[in-house]
Each structure stands twice: as C-alpha cells, then as structure tokens.
PDB file of N, CA, C and O in Angstrom:
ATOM      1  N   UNK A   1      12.630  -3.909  -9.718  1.00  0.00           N
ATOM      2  CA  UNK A   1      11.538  -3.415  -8.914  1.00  0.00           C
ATOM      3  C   UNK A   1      11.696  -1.897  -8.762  1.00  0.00           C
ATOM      4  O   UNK A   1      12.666  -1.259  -8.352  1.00  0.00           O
ATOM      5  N   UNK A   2      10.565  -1.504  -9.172  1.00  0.00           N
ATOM      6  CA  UNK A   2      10.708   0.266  -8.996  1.00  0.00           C
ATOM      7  C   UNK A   2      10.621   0.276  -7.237  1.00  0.00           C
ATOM      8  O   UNK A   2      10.295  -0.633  -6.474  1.00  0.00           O
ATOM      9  N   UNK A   3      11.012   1.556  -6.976  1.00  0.00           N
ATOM     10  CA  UNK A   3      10.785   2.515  -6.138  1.00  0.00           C
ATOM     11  C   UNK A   3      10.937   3.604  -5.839  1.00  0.00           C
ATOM     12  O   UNK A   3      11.226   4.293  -6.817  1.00  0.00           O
ATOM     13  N   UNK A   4      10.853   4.479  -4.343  1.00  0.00           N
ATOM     14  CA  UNK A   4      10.695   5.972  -3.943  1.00  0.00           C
ATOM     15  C   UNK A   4      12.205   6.364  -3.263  1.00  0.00           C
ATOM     16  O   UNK A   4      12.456   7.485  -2.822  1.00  0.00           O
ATOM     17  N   UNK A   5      12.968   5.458  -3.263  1.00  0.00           N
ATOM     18  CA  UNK A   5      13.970   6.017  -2.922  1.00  0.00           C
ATOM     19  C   UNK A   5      14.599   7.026  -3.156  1.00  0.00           C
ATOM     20  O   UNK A   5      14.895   7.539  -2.077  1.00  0.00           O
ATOM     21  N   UNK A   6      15.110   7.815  -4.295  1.00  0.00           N
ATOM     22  CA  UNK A   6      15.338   8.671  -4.207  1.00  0.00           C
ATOM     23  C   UNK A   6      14.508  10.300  -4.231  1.00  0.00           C
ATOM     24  O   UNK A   6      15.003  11.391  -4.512  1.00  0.00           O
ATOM     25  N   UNK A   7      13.137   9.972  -3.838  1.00  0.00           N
ATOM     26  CA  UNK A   7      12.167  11.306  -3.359  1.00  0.00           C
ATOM     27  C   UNK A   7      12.459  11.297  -2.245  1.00  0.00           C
ATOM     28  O   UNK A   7      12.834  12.369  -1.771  1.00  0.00           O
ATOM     29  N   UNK A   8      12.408   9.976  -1.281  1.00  0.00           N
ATOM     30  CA  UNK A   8      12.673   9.854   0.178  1.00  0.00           C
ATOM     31  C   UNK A   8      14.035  10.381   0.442  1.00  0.00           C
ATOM     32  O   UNK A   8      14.205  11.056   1.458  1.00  0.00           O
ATOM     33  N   UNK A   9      15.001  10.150  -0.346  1.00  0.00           N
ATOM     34  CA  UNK A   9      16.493  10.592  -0.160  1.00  0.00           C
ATOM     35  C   UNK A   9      16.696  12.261  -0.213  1.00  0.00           C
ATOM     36  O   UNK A   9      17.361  12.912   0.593  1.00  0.00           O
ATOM     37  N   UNK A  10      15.762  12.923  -1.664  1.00  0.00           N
ATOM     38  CA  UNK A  10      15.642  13.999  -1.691  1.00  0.00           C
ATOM     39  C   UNK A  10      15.460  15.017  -0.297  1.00  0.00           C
ATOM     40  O   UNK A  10      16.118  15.888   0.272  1.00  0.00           O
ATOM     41  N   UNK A  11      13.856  14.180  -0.099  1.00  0.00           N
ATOM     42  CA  UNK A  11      13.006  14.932   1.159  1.00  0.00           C
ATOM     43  C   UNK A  11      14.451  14.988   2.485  1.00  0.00           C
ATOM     44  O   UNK A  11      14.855  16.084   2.872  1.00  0.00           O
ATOM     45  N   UNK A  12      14.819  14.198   2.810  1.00  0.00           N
ATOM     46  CA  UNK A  12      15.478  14.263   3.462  1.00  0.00           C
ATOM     47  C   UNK A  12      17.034  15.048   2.989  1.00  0.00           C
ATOM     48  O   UNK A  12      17.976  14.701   3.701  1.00  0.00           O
ATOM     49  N   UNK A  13      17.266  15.742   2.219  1.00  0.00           N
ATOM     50  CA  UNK A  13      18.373  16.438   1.532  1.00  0.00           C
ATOM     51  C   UNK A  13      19.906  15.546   2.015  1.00  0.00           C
ATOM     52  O   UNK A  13      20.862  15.998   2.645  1.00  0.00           O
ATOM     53  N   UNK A  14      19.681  13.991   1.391  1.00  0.00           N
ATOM     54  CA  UNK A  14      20.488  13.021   2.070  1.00  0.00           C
ATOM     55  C   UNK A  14      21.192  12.551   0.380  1.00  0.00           C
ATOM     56  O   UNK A  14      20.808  12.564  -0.790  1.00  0.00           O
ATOM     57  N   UNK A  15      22.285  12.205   1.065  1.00  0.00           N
ATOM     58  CA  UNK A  15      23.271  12.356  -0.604  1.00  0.00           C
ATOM     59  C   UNK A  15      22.715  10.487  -0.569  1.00  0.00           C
ATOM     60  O   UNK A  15      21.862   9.878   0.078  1.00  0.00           O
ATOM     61  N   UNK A  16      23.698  10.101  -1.601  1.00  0.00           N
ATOM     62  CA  UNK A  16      23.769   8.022  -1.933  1.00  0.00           C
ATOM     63  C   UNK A  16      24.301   7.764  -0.845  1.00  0.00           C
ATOM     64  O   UNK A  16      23.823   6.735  -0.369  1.00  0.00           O
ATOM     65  N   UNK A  17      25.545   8.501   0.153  1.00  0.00           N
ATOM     66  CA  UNK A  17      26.295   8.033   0.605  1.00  0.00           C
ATOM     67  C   UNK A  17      26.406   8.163   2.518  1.00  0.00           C
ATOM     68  O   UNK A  17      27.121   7.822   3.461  1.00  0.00           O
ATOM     69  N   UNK A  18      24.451   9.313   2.020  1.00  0.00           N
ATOM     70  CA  UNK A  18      24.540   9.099   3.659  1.00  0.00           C
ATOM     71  C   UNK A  18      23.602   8.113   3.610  1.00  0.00           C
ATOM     72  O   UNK A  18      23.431   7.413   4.608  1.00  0.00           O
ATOM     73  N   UNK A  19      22.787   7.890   2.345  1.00  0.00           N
ATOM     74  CA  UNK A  19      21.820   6.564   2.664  1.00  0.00           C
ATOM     75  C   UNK A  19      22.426   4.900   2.970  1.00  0.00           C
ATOM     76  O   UNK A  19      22.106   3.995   3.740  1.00  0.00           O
ATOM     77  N   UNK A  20      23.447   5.084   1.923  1.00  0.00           N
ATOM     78  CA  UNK A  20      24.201   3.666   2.139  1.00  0.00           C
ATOM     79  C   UNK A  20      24.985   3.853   3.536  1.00  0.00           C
ATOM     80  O   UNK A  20      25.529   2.808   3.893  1.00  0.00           O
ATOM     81  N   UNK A  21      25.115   4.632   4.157  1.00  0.00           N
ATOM     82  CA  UNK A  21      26.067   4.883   5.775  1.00  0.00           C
ATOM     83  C   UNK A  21      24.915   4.408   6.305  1.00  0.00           C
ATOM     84  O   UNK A  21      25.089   3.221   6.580  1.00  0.00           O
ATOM     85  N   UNK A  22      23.651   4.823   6.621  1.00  0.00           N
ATOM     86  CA  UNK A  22      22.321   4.494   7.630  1.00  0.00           C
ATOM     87  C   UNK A  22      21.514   3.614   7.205  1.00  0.00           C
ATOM     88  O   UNK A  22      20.391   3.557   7.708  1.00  0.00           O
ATOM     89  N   UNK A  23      21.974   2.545   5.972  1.00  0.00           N
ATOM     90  CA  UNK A  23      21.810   1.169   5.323  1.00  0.00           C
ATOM     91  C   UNK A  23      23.029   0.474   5.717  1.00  0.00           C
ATOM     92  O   UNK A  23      22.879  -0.739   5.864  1.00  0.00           O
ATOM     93  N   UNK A  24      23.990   0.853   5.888  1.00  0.00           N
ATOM     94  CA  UNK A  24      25.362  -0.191   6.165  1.00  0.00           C
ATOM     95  C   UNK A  24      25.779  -0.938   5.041  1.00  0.00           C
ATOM     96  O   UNK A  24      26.538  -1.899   5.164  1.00  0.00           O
ATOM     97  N   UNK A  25      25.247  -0.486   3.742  1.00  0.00           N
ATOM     98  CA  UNK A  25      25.618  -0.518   2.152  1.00  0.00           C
ATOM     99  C   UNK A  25      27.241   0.033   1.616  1.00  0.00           C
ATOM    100  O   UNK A  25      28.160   0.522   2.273  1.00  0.00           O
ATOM    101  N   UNK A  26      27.148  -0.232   0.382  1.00  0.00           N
ATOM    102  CA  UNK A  26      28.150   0.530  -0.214  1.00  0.00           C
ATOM    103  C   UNK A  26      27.473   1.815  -0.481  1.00  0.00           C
ATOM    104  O   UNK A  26      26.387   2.135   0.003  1.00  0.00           O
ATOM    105  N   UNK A  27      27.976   2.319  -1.048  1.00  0.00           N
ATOM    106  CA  UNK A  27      27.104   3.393  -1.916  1.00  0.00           C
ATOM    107  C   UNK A  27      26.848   3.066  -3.759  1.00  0.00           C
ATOM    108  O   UNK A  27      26.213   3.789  -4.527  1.00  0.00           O
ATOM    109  N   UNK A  28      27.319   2.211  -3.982  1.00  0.00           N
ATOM    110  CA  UNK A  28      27.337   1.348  -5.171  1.00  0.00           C
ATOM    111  C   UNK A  28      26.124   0.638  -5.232  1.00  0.00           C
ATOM    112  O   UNK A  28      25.374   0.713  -6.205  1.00  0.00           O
ATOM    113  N   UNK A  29      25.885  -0.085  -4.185  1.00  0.00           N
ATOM    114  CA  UNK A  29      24.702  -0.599  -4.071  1.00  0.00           C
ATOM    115  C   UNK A  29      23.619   0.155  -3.242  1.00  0.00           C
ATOM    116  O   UNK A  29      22.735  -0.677  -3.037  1.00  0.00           O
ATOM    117  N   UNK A  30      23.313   1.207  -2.735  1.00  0.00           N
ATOM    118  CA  UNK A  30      22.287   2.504  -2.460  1.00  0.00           C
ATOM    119  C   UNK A  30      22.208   2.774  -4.048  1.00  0.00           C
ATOM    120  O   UNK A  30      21.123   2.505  -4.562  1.00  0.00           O
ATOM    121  N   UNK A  31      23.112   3.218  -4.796  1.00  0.00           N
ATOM    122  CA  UNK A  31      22.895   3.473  -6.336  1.00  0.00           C
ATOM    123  C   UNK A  31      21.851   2.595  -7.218  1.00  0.00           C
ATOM    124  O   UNK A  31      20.828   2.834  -7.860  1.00  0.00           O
ATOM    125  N   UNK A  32      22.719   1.340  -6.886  1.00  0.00           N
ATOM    126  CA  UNK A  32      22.083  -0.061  -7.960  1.00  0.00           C
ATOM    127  C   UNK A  32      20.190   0.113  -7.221  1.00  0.00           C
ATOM    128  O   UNK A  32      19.053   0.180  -7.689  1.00  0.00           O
ATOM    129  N   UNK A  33      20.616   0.118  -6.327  1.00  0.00           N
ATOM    130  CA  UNK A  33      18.752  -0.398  -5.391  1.00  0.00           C
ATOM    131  C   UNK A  33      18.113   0.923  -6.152  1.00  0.00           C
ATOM    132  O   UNK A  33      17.292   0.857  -7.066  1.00  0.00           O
ATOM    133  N   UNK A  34      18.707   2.251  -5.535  1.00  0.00           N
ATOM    134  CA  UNK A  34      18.039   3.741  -5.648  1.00  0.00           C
ATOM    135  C   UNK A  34      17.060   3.389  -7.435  1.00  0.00           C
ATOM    136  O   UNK A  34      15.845   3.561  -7.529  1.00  0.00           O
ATOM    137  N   UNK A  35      17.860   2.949  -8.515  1.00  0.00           N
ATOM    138  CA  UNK A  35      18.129   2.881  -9.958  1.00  0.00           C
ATOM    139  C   UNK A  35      17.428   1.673 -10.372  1.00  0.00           C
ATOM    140  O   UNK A  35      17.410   1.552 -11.597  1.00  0.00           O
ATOM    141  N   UNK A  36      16.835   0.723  -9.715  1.00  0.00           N
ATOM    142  CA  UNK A  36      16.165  -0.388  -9.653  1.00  0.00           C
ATOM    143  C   UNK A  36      16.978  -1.264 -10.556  1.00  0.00           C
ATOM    144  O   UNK A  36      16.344  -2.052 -11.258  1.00  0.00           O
ATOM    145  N   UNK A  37      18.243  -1.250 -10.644  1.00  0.00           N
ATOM    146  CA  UNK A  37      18.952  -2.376 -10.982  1.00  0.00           C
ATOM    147  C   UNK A  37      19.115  -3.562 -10.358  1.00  0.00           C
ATOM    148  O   UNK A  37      19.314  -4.581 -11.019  1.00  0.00           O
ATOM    149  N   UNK A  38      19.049  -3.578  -8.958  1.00  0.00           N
ATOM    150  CA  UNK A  38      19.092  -4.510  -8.056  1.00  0.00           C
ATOM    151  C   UNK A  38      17.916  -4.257  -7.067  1.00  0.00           C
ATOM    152  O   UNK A  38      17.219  -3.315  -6.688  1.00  0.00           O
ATOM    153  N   UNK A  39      18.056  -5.561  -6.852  1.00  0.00           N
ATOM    154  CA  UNK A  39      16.601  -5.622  -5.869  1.00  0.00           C
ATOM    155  C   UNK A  39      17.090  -6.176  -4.481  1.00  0.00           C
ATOM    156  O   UNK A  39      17.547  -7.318  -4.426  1.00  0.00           O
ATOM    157  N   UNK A  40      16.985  -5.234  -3.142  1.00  0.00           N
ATOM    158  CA  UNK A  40      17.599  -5.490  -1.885  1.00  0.00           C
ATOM    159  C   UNK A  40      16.934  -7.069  -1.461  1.00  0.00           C
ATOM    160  O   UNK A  40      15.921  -7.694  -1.778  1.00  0.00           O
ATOM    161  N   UNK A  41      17.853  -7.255  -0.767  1.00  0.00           N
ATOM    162  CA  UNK A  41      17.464  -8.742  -0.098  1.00  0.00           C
ATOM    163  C   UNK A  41      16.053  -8.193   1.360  1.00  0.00           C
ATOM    164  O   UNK A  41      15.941  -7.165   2.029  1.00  0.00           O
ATOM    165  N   UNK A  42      15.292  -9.395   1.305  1.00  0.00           N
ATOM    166  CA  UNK A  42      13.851  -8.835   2.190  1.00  0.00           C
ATOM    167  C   UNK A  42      14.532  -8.453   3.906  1.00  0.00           C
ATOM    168  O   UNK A  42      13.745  -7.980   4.725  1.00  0.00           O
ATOM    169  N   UNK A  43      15.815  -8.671   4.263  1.00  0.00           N
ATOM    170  CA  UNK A  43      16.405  -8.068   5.789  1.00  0.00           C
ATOM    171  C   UNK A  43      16.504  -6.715   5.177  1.00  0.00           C
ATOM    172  O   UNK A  43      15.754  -5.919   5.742  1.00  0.00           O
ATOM    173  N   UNK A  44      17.178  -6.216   4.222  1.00  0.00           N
ATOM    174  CA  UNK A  44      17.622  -4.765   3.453  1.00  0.00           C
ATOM    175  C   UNK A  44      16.559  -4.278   2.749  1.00  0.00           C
ATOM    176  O   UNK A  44      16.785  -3.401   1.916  1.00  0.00           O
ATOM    177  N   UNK A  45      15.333  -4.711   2.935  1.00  0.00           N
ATOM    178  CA  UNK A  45      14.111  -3.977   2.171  1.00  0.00           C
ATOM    179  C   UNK A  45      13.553  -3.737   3.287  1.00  0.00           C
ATOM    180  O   UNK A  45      13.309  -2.533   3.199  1.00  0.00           O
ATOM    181  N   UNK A  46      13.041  -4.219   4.677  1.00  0.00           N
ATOM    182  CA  UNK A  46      12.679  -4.092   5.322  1.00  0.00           C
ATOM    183  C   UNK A  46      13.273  -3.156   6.441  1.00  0.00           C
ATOM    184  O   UNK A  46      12.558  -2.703   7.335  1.00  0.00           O
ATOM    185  N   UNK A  47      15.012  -2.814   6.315  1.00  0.00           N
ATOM    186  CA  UNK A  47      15.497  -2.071   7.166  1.00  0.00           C
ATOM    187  C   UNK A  47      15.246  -0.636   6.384  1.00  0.00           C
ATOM    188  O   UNK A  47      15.113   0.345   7.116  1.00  0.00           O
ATOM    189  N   UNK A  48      15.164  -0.416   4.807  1.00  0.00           N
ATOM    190  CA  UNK A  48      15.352   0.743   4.371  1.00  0.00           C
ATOM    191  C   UNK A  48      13.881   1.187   4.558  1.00  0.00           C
ATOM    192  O   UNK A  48      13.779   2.412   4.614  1.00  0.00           O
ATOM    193  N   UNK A  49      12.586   0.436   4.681  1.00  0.00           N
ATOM    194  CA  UNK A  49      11.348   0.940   5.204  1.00  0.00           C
ATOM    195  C   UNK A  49      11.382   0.966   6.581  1.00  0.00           C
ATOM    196  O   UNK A  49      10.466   1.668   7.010  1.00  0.00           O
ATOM    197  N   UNK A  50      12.129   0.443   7.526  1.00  0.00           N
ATOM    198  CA  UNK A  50      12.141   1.045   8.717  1.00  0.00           C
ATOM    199  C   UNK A  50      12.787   2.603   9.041  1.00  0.00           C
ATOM    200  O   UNK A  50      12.439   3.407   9.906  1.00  0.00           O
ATOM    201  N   UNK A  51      13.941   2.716   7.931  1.00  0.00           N
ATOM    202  CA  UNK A  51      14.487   3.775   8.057  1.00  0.00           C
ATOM    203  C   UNK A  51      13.774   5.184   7.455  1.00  0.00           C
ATOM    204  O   UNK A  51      14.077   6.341   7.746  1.00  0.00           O
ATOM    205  N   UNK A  52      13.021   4.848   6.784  1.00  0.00           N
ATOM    206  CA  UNK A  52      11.738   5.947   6.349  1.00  0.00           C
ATOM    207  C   UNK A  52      10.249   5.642   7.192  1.00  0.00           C
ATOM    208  O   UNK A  52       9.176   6.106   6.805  1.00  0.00           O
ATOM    209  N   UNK A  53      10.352   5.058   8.013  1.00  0.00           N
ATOM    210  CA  UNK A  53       9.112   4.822   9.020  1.00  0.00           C
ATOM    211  C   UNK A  53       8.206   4.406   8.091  1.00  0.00           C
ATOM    212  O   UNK A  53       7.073   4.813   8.351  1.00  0.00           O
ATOM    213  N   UNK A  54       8.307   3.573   6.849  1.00  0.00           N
ATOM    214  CA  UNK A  54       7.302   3.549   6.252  1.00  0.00           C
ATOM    215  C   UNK A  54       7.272   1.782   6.029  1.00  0.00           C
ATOM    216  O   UNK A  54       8.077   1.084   6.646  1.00  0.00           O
ATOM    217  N   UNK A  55       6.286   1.195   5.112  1.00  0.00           N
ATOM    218  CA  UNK A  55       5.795  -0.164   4.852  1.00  0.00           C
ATOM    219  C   UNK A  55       7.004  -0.276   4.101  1.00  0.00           C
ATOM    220  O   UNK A  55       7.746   0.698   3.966  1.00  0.00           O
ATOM    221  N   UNK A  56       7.337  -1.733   3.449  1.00  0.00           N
ATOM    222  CA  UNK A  56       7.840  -2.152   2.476  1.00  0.00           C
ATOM    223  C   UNK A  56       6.945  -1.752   1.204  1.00  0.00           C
ATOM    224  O   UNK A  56       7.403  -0.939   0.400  1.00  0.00           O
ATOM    225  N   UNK A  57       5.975  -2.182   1.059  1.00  0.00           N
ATOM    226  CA  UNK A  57       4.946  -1.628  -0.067  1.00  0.00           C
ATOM    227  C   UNK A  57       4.922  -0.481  -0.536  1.00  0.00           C
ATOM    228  O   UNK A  57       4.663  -0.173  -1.700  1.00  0.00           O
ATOM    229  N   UNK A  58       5.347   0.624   0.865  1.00  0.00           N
ATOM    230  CA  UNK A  58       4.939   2.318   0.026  1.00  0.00           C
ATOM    231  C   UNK A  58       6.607   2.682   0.213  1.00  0.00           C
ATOM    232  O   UNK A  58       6.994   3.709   0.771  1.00  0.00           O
ATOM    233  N   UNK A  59       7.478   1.681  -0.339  1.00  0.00           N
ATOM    234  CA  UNK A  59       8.566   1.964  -0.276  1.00  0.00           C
ATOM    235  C   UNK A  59       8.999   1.422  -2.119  1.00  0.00           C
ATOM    236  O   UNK A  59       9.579   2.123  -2.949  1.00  0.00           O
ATOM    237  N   UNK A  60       8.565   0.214  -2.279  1.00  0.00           N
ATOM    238  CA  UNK A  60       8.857  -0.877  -3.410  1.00  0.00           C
ATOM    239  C   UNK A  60       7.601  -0.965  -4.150  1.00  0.00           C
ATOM    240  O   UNK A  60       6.633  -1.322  -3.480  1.00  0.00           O
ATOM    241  N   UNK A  61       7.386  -0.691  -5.515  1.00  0.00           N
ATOM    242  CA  UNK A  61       6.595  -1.006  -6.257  1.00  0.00           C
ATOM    243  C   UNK A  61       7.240  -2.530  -7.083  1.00  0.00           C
ATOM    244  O   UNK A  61       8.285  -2.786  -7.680  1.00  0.00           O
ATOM    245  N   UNK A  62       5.994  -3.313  -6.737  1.00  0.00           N
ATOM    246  CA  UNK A  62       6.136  -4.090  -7.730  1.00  0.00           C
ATOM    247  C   UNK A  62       5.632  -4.057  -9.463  1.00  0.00           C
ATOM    248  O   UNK A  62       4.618  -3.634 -10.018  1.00  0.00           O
ATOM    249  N   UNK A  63       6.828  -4.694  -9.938  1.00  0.00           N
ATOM    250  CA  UNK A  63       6.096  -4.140 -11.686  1.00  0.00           C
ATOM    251  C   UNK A  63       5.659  -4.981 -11.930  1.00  0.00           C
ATOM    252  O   UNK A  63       6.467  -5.753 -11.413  1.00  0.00           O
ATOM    253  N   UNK A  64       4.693  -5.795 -12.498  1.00  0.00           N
ATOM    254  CA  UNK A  64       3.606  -6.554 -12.581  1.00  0.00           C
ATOM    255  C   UNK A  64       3.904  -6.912 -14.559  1.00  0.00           C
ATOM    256  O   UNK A  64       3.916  -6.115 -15.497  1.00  0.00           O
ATOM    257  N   UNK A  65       4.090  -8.327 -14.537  1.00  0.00           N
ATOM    258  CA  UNK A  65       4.439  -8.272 -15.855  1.00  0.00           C
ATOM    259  C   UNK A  65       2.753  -9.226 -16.285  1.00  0.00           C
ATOM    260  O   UNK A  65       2.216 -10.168 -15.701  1.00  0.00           O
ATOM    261  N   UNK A  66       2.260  -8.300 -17.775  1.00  0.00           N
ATOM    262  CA  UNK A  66       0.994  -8.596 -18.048  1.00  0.00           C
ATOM    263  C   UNK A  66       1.308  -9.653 -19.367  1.00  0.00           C
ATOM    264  O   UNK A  66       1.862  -9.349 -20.423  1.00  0.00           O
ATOM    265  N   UNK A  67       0.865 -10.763 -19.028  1.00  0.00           N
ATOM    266  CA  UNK A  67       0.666 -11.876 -20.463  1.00  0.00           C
ATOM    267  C   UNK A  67      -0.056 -11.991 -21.024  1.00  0.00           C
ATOM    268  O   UNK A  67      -1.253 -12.075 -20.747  1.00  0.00           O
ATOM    269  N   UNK A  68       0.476 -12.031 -22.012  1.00  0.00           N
ATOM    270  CA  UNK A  68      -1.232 -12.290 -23.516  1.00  0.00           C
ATOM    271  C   UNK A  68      -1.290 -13.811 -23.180  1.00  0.00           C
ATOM    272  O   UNK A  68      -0.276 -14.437 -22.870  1.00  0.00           O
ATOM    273  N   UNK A  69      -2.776 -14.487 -23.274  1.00  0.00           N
ATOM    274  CA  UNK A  69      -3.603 -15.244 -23.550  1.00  0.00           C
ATOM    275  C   UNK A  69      -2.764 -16.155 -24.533  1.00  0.00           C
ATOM    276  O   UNK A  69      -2.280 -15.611 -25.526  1.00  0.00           O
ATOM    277  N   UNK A  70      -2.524 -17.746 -24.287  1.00  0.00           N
ATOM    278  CA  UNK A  70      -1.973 -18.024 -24.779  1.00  0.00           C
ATOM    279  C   UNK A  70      -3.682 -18.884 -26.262  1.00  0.00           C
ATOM    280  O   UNK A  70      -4.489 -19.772 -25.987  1.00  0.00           O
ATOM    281  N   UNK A  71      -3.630 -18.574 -26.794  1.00  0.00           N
ATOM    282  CA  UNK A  71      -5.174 -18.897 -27.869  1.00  0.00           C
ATOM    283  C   UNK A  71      -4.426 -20.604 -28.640  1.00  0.00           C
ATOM    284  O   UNK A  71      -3.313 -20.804 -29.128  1.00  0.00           O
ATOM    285  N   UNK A  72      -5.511 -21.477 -28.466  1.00  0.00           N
ATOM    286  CA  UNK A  72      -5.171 -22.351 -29.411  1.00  0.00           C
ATOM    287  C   UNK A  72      -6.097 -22.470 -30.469  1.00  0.00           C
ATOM    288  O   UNK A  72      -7.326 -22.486 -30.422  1.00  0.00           O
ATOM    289  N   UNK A  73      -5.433 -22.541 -31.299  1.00  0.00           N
ATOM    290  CA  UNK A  73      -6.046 -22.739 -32.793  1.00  0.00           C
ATOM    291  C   UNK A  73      -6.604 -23.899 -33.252  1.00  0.00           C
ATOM    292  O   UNK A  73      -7.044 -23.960 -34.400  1.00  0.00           O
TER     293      UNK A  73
END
C-alpha cells in the first residue's frame, strides 16, 4: 500500500526514528511501512493518521489492482 509518509515526515523535519519513537515502532518497521513494504495493522494505521491529524485515506493510498476480462471463446 502506497503512502505520504515520508512528505509528512519531511514537513515535519522528523528523522525514521523520531517517527517510530511517536509510533512506539521500531524504526525498522517506520522504514518497512514509510517504503510500502509492509502494511501497518488498522490500530497502527489509524494512530499514524492521528499523529498527522489527518484521515487514514489521505494518509494510505490504496493500489487498486485492474483485471482483464476474463473472454470465453
């Protein structure tokens, strides 16, 4: 799952390791989430949009996977 984490981290001139301190994270995993390798659990998606005063939504993009038409012949 994409997201804004690290513009939000920027804006705030906040390193991985003060985000994972005011997440109660590692900083391993502020990395993995920041990098969309991992996807926070919905208590840890919802605390890191509380911690930017913002939605879960304008925090987490969902990537939307598009399928071809399955055609029978």
């Amino acid at each position: 799952m994409k997201n804004r984490l690290k513009v939000l981290r920027a804006e705030r001139d906040w390193t991985q390791a003060d985000l994972a301190s005011a997440l109660a994270v590692s900083r391993q995993t502020a990395n993995a989430i920041e990098k969309g390798k991992f996807d926070p659990s919905l208590p840890l998606a919802f605390k890191i949009a509380r911690l930017f005063n913002l939605t879960v939504e304008e925090v987490f993009i969902e990537e939307l996977i598009i399928e071809e038409p399955i055609i029978d012949n």
